[in-house]
C-alpha positions as CSV (number, residue, x, y, z in Angstrom):
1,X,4.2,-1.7,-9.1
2,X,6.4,-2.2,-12.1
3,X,3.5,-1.0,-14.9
4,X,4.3,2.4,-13.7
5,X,7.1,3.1,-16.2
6,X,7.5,6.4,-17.2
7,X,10.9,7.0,-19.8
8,X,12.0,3.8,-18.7
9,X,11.8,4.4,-14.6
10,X,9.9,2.5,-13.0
11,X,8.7,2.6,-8.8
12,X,11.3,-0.6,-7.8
13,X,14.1,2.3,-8.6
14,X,12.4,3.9,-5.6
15,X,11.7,1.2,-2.7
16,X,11.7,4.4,-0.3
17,X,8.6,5.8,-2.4
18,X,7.5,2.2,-2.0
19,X,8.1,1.6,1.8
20,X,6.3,5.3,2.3
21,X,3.2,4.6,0.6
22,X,2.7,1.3,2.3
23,X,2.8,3.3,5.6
24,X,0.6,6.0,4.6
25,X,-2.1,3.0,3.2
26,X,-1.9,1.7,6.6
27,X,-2.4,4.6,8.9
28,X,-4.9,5.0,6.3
29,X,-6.8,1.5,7.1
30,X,-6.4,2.1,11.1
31,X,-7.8,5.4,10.5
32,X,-10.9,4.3,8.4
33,X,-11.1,1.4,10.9
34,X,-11.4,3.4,13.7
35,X,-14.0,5.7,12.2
36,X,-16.3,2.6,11.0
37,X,-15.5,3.5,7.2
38,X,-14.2,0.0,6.8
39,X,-15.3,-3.1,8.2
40,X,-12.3,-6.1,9.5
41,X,-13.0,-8.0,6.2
42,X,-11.7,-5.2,3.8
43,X,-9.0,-4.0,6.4
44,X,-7.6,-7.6,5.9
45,X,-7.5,-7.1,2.3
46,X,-6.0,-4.4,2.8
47,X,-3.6,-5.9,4.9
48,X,-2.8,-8.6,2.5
49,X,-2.2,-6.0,-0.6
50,X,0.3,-4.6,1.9
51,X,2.3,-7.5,1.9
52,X,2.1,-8.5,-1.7
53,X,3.6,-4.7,-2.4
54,X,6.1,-5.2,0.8
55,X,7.6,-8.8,-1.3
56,X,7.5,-7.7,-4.6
């Protein structure tokens, strides 16, 4: 997240914005789950990118 920089700001200023977009990307992957658009092995990836984001 921190090659977003934009006049020096970058998204760690903002671990709200963060914390908000890892729950929209989730509801997201239930969602698509749900519907069949995404099969368990990408959900998991997507799982996993959550919680690389989530420590960082």
């Amino acid at each position: 997240m921190e090659n977003f920089a934009i006049a020096g700001t970058t998204t760690r200023q903002f671990p709200l914005l963060i914390s908000a977009s890892a729950m929209i990307e989730r509801a997201a992957r239930e969602t698509n789950l749900q519907l069949g658009h995404l099969d368990e092995k990408r959900a998991g990836a997507v799982i996993d990118a959550g919680k690389k984001i989530r420590q960082a």
